[in-house]
C-alpha positions as CSV (number, residue, x, y, z in Angstrom):
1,X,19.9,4.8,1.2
2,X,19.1,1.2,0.2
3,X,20.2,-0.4,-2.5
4,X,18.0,0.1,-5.6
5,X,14.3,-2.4,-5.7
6,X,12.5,-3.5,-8.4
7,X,9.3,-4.1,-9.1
8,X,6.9,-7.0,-10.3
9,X,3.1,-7.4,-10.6
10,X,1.8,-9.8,-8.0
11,X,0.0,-13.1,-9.6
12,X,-1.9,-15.5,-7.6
13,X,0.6,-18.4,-7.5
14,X,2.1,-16.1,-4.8
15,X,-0.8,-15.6,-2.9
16,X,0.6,-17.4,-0.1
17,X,3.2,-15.9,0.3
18,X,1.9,-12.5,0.1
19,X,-0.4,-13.5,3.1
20,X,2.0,-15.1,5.1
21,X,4.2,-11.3,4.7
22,X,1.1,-9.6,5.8
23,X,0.1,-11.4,8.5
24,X,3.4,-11.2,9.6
25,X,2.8,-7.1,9.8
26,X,-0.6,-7.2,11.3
27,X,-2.4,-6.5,8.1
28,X,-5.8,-8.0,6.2
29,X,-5.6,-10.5,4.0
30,X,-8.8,-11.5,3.4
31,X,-9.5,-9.8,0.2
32,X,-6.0,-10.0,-1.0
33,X,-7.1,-12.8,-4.3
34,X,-9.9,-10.1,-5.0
35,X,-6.8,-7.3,-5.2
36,X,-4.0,-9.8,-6.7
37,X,-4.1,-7.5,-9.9
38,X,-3.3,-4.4,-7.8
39,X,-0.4,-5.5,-6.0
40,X,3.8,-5.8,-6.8
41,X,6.5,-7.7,-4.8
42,X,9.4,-5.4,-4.0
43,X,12.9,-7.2,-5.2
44,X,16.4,-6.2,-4.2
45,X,17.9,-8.9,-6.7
46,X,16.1,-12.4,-6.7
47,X,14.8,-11.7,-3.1
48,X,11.4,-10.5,-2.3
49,X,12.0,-8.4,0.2
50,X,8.0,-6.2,0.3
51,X,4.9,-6.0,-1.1
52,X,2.3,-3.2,-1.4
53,X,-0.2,-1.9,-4.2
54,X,-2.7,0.6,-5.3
55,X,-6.2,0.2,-6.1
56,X,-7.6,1.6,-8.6
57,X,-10.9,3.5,-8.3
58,X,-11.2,6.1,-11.3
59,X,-8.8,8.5,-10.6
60,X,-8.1,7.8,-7.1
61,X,-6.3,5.0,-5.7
62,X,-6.0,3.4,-2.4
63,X,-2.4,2.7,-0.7
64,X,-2.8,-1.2,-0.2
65,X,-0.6,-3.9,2.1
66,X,2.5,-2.1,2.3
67,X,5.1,-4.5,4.1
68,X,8.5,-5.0,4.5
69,X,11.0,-8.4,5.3
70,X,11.3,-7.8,9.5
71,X,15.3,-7.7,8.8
72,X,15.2,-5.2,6.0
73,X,12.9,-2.4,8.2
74,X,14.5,0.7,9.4
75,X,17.0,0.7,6.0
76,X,14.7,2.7,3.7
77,X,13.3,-0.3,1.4
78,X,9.9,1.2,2.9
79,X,10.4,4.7,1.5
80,X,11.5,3.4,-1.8
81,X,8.3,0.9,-2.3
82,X,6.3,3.7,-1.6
83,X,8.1,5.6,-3.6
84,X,8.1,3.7,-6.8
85,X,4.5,3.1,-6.1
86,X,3.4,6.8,-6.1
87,X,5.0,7.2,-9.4
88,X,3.1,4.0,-10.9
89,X,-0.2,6.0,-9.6
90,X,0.9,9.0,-11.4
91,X,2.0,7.6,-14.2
92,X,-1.7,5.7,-14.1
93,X,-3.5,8.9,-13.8
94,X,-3.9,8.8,-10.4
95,X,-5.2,12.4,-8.7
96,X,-5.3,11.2,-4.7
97,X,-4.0,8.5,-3.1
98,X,-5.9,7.5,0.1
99,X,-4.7,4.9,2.7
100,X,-5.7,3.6,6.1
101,X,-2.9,2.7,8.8
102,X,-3.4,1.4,12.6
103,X,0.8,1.8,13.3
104,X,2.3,3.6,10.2
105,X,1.1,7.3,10.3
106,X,4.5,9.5,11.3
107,X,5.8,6.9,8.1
108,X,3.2,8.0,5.8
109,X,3.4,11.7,7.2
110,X,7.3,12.0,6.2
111,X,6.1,10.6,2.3
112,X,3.9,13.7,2.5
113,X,0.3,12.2,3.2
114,X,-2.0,13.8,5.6
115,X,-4.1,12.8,7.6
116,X,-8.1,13.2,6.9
117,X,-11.4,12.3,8.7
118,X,-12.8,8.9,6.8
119,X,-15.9,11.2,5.8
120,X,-13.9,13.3,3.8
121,X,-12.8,10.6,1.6
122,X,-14.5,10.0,-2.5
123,X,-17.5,7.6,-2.4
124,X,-15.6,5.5,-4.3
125,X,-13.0,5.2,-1.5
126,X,-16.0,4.7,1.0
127,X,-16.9,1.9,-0.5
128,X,-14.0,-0.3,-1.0
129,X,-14.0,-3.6,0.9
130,X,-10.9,-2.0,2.7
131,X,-12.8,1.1,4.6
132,X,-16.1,-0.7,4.7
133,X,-15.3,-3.9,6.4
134,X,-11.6,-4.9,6.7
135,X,-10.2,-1.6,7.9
136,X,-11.6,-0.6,12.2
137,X,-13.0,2.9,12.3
138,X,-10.1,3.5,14.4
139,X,-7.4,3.6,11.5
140,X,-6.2,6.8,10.6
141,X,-7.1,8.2,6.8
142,X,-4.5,10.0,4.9
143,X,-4.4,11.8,1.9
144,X,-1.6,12.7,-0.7
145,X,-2.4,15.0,-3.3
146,X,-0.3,14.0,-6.5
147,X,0.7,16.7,-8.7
């Protein structure tokens, strides 16, 4: 188990950085000033160490820009982002989180998302910048149910 991570809300001095950690992982970062609001850097003391987020669409939220320091992966910092930011949804009245992966979905499967067909998703999800343009039609969608 990794040592405990903290969370704090993303602002756009650090835009840079969160881009440069994305890209990085392979993932978009072209709407990342749009979503700036939405995201939190994952600390373990004074070091960022991840990044990820939810959007916020009514009561359903989208998984955003997950990402982990290359030297930390493998050690459960991962699991504990995700973690923490499942309970921020629910705590946010969150019903369904939705998210879109190219590499991640055994990961995703063992937090207890499954996976869906795109159509099967809310509007609102349909029409994020994420699923519409960002995202190839060959990502996998997955569903977690939050109770």
């Amino acid at each position: 188990m990794p040592e405990q991570i903290h969370l704090q809300r993303a602002t756009e001095k650090i835009i840079p950085i969160i881009q440069k950690m994305l890209q990085e992982n392979d993932l978009v970062i072209e709407d990342i000033p749009q979503i700036i609001d939405e995201l939190f850097l994952a600390y373990k003391g004074s070091k960022i160490i991840g990044i990820g987020g939810v959007e916020h669409h009514g009561n359903v939220g989208l998984l955003r820009s997950i990402a982990i320091e290359s030297s930390l992966r493998g050690k459960g910092y991962g699991t504990a982002l995700c973690n923490e930011l499942i309970a921020k949804a629910k705590d946010d009245g969150i019903n369904e989180l939705f998210l879109l992966t190219l590499t991640a979905e055994a990961f995703f499967g063992r937090l207890g998302f499954e996976r869906i067909e795109r159509t099967e998703t809310p509007q609102e999800m349909q029409e994020t910048t994420e699923f519409k343009t960002l995202c190839p039609v060959s990502s996998v969608c997955m569903k977690l149910k939050l109770e």
